[in-house]
C-alpha positions as CSV (number, residue, x, y, z in Angstrom):
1,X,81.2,7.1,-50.5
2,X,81.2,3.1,-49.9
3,X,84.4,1.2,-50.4
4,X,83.0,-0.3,-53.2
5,X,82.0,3.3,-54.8
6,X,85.7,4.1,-53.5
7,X,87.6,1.2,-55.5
8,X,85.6,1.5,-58.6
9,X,86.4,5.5,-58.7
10,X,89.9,5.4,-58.4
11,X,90.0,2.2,-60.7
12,X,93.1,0.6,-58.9
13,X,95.1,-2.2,-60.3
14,X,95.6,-4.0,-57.5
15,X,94.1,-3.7,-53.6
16,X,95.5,-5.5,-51.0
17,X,94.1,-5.6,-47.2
18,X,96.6,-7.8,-44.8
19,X,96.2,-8.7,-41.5
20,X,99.1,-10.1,-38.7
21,X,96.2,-12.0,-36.5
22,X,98.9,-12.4,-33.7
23,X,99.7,-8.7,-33.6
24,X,95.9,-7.8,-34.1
25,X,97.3,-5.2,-36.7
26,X,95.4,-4.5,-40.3
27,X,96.9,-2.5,-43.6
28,X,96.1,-2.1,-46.8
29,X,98.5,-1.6,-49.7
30,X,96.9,0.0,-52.9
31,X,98.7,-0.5,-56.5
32,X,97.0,1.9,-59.2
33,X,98.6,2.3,-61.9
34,X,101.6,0.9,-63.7
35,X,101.4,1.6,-67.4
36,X,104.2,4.2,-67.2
37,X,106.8,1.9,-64.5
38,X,106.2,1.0,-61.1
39,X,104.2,2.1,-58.4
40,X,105.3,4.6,-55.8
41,X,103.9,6.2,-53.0
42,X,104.7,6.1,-48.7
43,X,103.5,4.2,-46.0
44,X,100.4,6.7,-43.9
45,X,100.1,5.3,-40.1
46,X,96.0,7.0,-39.2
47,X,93.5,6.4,-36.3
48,X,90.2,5.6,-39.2
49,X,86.7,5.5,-38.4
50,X,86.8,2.2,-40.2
51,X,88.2,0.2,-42.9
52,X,85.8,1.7,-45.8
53,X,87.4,5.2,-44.3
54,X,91.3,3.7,-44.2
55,X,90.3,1.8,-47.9
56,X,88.9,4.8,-49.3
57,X,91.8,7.1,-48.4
58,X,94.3,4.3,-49.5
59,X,92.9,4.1,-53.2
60,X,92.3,8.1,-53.8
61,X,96.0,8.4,-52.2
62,X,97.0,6.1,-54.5
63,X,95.3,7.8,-57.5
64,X,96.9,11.1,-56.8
65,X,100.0,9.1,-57.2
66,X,99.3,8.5,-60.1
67,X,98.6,11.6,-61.3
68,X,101.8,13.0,-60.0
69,X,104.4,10.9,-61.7
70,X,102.7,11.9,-64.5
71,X,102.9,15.5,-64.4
72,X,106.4,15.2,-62.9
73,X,107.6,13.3,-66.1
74,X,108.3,10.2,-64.2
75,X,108.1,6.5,-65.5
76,X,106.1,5.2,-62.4
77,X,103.0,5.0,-61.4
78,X,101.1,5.8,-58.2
79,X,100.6,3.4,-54.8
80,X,100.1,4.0,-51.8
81,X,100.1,1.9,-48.3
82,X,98.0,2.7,-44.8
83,X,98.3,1.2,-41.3
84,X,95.5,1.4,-39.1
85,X,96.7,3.0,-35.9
86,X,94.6,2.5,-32.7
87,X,95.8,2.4,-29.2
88,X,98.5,0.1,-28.1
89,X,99.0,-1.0,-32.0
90,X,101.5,-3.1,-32.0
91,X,103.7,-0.6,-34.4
92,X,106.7,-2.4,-35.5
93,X,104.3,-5.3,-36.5
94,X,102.7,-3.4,-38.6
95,X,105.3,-2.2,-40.2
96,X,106.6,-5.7,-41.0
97,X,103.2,-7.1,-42.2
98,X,103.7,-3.7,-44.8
99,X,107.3,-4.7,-45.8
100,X,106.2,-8.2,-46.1
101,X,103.5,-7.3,-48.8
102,X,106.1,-5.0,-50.4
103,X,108.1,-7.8,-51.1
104,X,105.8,-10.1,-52.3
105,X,104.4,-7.3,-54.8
106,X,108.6,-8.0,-56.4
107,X,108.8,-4.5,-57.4
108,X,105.8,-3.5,-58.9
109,X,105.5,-1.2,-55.9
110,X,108.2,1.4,-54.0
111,X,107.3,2.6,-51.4
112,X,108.8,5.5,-48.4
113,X,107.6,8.0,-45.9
114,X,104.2,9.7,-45.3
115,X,101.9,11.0,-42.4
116,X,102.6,9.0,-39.2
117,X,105.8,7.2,-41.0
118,X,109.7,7.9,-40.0
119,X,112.7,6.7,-40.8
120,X,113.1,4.2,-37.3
121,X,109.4,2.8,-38.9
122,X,111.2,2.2,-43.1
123,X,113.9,0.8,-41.3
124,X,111.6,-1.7,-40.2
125,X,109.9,-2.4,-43.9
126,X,113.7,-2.4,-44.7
127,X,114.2,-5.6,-42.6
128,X,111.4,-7.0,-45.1
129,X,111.8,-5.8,-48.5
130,X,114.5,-3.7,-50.5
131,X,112.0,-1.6,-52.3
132,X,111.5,1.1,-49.9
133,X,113.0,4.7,-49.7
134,X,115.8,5.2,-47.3
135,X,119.6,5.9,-46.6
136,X,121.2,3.2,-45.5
137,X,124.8,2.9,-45.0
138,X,125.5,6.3,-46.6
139,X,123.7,5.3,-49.9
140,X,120.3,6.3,-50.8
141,X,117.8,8.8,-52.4
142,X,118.8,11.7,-49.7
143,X,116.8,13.5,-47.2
144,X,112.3,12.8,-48.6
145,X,111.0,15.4,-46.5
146,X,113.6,18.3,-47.5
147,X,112.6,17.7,-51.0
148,X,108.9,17.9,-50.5
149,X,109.6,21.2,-48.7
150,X,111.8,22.5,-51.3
151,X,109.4,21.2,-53.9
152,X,106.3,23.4,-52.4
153,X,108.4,26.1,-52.0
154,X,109.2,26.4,-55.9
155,X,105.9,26.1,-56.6
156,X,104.9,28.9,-54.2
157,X,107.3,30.9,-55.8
158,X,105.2,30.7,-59.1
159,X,102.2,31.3,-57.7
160,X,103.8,34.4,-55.8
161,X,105.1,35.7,-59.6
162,X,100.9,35.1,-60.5
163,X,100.1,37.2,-57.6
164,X,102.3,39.8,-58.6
165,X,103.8,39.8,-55.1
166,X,108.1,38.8,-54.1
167,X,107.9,36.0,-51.9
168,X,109.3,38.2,-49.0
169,X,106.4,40.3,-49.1
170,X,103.8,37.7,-48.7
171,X,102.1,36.3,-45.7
172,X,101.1,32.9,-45.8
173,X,99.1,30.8,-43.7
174,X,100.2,27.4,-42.8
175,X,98.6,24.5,-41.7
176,X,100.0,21.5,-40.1
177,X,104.0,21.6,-38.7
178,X,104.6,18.3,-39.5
179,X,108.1,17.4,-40.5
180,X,107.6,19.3,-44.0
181,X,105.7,21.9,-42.9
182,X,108.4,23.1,-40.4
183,X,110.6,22.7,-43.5
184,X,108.7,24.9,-45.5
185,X,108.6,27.9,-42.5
186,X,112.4,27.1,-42.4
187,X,112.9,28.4,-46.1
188,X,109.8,31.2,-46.0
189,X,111.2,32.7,-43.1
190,X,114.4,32.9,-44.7
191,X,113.0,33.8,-47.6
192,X,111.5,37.0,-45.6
193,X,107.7,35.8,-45.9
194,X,105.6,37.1,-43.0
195,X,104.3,33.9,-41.3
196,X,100.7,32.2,-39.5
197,X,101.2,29.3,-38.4
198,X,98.5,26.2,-36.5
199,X,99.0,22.8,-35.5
200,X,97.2,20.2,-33.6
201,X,100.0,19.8,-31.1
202,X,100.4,23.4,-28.9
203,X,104.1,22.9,-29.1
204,X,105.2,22.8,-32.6
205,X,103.3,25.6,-33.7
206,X,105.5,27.7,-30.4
207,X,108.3,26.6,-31.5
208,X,107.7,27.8,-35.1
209,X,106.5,30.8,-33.2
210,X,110.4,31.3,-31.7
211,X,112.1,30.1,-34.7
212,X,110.4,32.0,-37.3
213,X,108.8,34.7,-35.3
214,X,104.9,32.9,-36.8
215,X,101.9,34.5,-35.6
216,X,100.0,31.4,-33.9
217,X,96.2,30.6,-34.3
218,X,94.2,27.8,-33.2
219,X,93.4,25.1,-36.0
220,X,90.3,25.8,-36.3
221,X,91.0,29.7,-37.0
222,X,93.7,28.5,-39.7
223,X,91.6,28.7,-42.6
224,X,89.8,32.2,-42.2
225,X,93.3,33.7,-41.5
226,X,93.8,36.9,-43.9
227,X,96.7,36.0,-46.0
228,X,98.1,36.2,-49.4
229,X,98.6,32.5,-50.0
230,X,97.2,29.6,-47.9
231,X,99.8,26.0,-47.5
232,X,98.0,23.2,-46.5
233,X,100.1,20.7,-45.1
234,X,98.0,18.8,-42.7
235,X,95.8,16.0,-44.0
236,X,93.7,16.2,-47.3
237,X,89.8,17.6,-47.8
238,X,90.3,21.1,-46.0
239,X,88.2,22.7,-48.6
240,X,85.1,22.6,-48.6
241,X,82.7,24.7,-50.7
242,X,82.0,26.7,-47.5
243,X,85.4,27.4,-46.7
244,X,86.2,28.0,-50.4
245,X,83.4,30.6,-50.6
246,X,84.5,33.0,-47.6
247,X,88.4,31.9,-47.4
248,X,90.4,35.1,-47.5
249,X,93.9,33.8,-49.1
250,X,94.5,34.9,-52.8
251,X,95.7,32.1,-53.4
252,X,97.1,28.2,-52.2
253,X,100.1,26.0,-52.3
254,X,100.6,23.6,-49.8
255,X,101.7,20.2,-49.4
256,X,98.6,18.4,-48.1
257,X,97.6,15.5,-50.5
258,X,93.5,15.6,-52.1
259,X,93.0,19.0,-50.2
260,X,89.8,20.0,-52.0
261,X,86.7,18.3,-50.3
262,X,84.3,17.7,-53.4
263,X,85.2,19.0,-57.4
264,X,82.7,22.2,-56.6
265,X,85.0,23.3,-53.8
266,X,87.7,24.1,-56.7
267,X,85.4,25.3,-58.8
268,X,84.4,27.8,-56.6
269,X,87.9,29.4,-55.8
270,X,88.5,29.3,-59.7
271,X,85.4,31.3,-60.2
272,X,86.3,33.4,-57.4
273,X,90.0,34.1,-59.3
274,X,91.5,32.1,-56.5
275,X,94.6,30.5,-58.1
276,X,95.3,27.0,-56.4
277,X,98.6,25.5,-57.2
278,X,97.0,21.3,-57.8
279,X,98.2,19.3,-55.0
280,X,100.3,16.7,-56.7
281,X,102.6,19.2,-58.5
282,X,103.3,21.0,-55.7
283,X,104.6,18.2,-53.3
284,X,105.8,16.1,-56.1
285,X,109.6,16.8,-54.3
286,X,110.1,13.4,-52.4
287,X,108.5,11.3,-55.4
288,X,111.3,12.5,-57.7
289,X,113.7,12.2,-55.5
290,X,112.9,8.8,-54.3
291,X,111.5,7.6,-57.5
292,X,115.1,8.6,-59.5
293,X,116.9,7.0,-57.2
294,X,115.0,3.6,-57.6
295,X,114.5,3.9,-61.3
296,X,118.3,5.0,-61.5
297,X,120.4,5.2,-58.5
298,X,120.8,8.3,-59.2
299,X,120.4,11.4,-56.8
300,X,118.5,14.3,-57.9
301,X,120.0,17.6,-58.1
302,X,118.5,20.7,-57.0
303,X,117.6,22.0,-60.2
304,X,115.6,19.0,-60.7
305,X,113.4,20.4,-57.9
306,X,113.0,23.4,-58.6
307,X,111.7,22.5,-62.3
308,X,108.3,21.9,-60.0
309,X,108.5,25.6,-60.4
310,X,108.2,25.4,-64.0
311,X,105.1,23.5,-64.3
312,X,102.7,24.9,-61.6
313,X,103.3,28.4,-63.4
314,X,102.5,26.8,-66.9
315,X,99.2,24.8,-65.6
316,X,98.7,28.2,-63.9
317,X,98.5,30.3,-66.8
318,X,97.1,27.8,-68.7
319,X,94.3,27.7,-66.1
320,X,93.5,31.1,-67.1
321,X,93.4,31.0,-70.6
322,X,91.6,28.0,-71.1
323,X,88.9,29.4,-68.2
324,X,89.4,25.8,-66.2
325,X,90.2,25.2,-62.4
326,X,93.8,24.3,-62.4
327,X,93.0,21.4,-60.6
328,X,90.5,20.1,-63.3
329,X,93.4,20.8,-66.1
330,X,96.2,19.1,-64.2
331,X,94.3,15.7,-64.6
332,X,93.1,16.0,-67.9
333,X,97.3,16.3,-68.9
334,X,98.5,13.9,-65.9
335,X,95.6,11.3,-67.6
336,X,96.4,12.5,-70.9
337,X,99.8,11.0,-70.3
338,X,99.3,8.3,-68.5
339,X,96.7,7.2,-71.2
340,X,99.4,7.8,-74.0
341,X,101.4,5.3,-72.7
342,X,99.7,2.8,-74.3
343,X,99.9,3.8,-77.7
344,X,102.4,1.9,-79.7
């Protein structure tokens, strides 16, 4: 797909690319949708092939956004920002140039944490604009990462009631120990789930291996691991068609964003009785978190989280009846509602 195919799919409101010539440092900041309040959605630091690649992912990330404010009954809409990381990127730069457009967008756009993005890097963005996500002097929307974790973990729960199986009996396989996958081990383990665990860096997956007592396999091995549910939390378009027609899991929940590969690729697990848990329900935890407090400086409450529970077992069962990937139905009601907004 071109950039141009790329920005006309995802139908964005706004598309910004910036540049700091003096730091040699490029980002783009991506505004969908707004119809329902402003735009949220974190700051992803990525080594692209290019800027088609880093534009494409910004607008789709973006879109998904969208799509989950919706379904988590949230009056904002979906952005998203990227930094194009190379060697010797001048990094706190590039996190100004971000915070800089931030604050000229005046609050049509939040944003917070994502792949390649800590807290040392929004305290940077902080220094530019007020409209990002983080604690500072004891105020603030609260730990991002433990309520993505906590968010996936509810939603695994539902599709664990689906597979007729307690969550301490299951073993699932997860991919990628980033800051919420480790998270998500934390409360599995403790949960009593059997655990497989991969990572690109060797030492996080050992150490989730002598925390958790995780099985390790190599990334590549990850996705034809027999399991009863598969997590994603790496980066998006893991399945493919080809790994959706032989995977092994019964079913998935992860917090990966856009993790099928094409529209057949969820097809096929669908026809395959494969139930997949959509993507932006199940790591909608830091958007409700971080979008209550900016909408209304409030902090959530656990129950809050946990109603992520709720609705991937209704779009679940609903997938079923209706005979529709889950996936496919999720966006029909997340545009359904974002449409709506418009009526008088």
């Amino acid at each position: 797909m071109t950039s141009t195919d790329a920005l006309a799919a995802a139908d964005c409101e706004q598309v910004l690319v910036v540049r700091d010539r003096d730091a040699d440092v490029t980002a783009i900041v991506a505004v969908h949708d707004t119809r329902l309040g402003p735009a949220h959605g974190g700051i992803r630091r990525w080594r692209y092939a290019d800027l088609g690649a880093a534009l494409a992912d910004a607008v789709a990330l973006a879109q998904a956004m969208t799509w989950k404010c919706a379904l988590a009954e949230i009056a904002a809409g979906g952005g998203k920002s990227v930094i194009l990381d190379r060697d010797g990127l001048d990094r706190a730069a590039a996190y100004r140039l971000v915070g800089r457009t931030v604050a000229q967008l005046g609050g049509r756009y939040f944003t917070g944490p994502d792949v390649g993005t800590g807290d040392d890097d929004l305290r940077v963005v902080a220094d530019e604009t007020r409209f990002v996500a983080l604690d500072r002097d004891g105020a603030g929307p609260g730990d991002l990462t433990a309520a993505t974790a906590t968010g996936v973990f509810a939603a695994l729960t539902a599709l664990a009631e689906r597979l007729h199986t307690p969550v301490g009996r299951l073993r699932v396989a997860v991919q990628g120990l980033g800051a919420v996958g480790q998270q998500l081990c934390r409360q599995l383990h403790a949960a009593g789930a059997q655990l497989v665990v991969s990572d690109v860096v060797p030492a996080r997956a050992e150490a989730a291996a002598a925390a958790f007592g995780a099985t390790v396999v190599a990334p590549a091995d990850i996705l034809a691991e027999p399991c009863d549910v598969l997590a994603p939390c790496a980066l998006g378009g893991v399945l493919s068609d080809a790994v959706c027609e032989r995977l092994t899991a019964r079913g998935v929940c992860g917090a990966a964003n856009n993790i099928f590969a094409g529209d057949s690729a969820a097809t096929i697990l669908h026809r395959r009785g494969v139930p997949v848990v959509p993507d932006f329900v199940a790591n909608a935890g830091a958007l409700i978190q971080g979008a209550t407090w900016h909408l209304h400086g409030e902090r959530v409450g656990e129950a809050r989280l946990q109603r992520i529970a709720r609705t991937a077992g209704e779009l679940l069962d609903r997938a079923v009846a209706e005979n529709v990937p889950p996936s496919v139905l999720a966006l029909r009601v997340a545009r359904e509602r974002v449409g709506g907004s418009l009526s008088p």
